[in-house]
N, C-alpha and C positions, 0 to 999 in steps of 0.2 A: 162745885159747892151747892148743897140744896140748901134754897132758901124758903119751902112750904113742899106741901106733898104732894108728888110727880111732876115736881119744877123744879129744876138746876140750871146754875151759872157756869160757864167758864168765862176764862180772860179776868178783867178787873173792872173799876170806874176808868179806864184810859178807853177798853175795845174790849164790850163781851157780846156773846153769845147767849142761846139759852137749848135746853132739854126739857121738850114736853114728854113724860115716863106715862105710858102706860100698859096696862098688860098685851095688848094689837101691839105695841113696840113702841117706837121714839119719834117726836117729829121734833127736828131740830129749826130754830130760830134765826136765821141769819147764821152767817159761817164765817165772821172774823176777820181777822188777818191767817198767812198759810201755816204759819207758826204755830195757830193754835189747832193745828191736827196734836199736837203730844201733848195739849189740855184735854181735847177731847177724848184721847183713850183713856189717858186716867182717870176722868172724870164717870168713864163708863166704866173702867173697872171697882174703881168706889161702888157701884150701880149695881156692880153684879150682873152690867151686860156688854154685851158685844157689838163691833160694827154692824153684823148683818141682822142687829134689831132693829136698826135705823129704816124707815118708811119714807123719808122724804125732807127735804129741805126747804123751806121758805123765807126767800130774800126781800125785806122788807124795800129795797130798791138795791140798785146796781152799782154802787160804790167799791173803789179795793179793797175797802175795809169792811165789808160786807159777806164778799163774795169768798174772800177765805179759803177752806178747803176745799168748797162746796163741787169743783169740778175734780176733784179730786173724788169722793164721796161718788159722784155721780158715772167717772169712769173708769174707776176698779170696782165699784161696787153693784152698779145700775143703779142707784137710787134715783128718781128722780128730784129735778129743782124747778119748784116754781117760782115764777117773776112774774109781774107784772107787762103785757104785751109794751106799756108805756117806756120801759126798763131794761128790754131785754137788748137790747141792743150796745148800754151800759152796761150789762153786764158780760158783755160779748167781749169789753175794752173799746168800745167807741167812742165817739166825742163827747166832752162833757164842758159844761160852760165855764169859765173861768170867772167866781164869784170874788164880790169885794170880800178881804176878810175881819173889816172892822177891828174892833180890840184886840191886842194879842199881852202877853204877860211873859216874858220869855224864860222863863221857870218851865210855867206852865207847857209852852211852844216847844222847849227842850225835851220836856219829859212826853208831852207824846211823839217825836219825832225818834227819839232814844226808841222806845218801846215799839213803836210801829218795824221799825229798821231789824230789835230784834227777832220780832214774831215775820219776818220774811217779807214786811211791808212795801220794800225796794222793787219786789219781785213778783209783782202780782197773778195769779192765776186763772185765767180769764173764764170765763162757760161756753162753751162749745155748742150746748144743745140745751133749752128751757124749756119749760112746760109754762103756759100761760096759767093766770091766776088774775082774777076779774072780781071788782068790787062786786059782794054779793054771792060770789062761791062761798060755799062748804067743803071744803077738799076731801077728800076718799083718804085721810092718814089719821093717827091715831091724837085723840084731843077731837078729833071735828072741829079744825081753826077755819074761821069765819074770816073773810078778805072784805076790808073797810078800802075803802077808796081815801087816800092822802095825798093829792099833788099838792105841790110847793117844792119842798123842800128838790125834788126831781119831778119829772112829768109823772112816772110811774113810782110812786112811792105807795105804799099800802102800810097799814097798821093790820095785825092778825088776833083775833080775838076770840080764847080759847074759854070757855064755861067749866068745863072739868077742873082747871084752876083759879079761875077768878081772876084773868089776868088778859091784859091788853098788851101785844108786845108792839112799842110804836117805831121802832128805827131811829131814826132821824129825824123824827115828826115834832121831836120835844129832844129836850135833853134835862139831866141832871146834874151835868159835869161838863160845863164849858171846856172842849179841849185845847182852845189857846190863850183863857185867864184862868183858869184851873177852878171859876166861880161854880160852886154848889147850887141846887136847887132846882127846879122845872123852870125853862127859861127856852128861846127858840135856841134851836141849832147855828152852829156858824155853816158856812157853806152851802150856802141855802139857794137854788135858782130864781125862784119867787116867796119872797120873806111872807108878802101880804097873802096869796094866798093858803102857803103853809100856815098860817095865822088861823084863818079862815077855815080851814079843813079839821081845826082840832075839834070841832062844833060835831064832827063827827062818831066821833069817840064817847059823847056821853051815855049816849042812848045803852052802851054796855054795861056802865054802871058798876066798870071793874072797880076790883081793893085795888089787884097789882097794874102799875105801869112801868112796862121793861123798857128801859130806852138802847141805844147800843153804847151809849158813851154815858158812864153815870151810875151811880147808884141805884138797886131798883128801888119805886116809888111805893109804899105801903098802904099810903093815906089816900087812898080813893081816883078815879078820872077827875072827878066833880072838882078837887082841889088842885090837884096839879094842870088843869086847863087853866083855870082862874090864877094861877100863880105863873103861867105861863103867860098870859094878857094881861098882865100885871105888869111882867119884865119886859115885856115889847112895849108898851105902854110911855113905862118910864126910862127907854132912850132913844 
């Protein structure tokens, strides 16, 4: 789905992705669940392009629901994926902390569990091989996405912040769709390592002064950084 010019979504508010489009080719946003490899072709065929427009991946950290095709992509295709050195390890399939998971809504619980399981979320595809990505890179792919430094949420979480679209893609740094009360809006993430400092790291993000903020679970955000931070220490705030 485009949602403005040379930005596309796949997946939904449960587990998306995104497509930086430009004419140097594609830089893809985090990689899903493995199920949505048959998002992404269609989503390129809509595009009018192909797999090997694809320049590179970047995983906003090393979650299952993150990592996606992306080893996929990267060993039929070469593409490279970066990660965060913080992350790469996570994204290898390594240990990962076992978070409290606070509120849950079982509607809500059901229906990403449902959805994960069908996009191949049982079966995760781990990365074999990552290219480092350090807050304060520019990376060499198409967009010139910017690496912001986000821990909290994981050691190595990063937010990627692209000027060709006016858009901040954060991960898991925020959310707009709590995925175990199904709650709308900019609010922290569940599953969070360090809630305080992902709190703390969103201070990061203004200085872009994006419209867009993509999160990976959620709606994307139209109304500015400036608002959806403050609407996110608002809901950490008040519980």
């Amino acid at each position: 789905m485009q949602i403005a010019p040379h930005l596309h979504r796949i997946g939904n508010d449960i587990v998306a992705a995104y497509l930086v489009d430009t004419e140097e080719g594609i830089t893809v946003m985090d990689a899903g669940l493995p199920g949505h490899w048959r998002d992404l072709l269609a989503e390129l065929a809509s595009m009018g392009r192909r797999v090997d427009d694809i320049r590179g991946v970047i995983l906003t950290h090393g979650d299952s629901d993150h990592v996606g095709f992306a080893e996929r992509l990267r060993r039929e295709r070469g593409v490279p994926v970066y990660v965060h050195p913080g992350d790469a390890a996570r994204a290898k399939g390594g240990p990962k902390p076992k978070n409290p998971t606070g509120r849950m809504r079982l509607g809500a619980l059901l229906g990403f569990a449902a959805y994960s399981l069908r996009k191949g979320g049982a079966r995760p595809v781990w990365l074999t091989e990552v290219v480092e990505a350090r807050p304060g890179d520019v990376l060499p792919l198409p967009g010139a996405p910017e690496i912001i430094g986000m821990p909290g949420h994981s050691p190595g979480s990063i937010a990627v912040h692209v000027p060709l679209v006016d858009a901040v893609f954060v991960g898991d740094a925020l959310t707009t769709r709590h995925v175990l009360t199904g709650a709308v809006g900019p609010a922290p993430a569940p599953f969070t390592d360090e809630p305080a400092e992902a709190l703390a790291s969103l201070r990061a993000l203004l200085p872009t002064h994006a419209t867009w903020v993509l999160p990976g679970h959620g709606a994307p955000w139209a109304g500015g950084v400036e608002a959806a931070v403050d609407a996110v220490e608002r809901a950490a705030a008040a519980h």
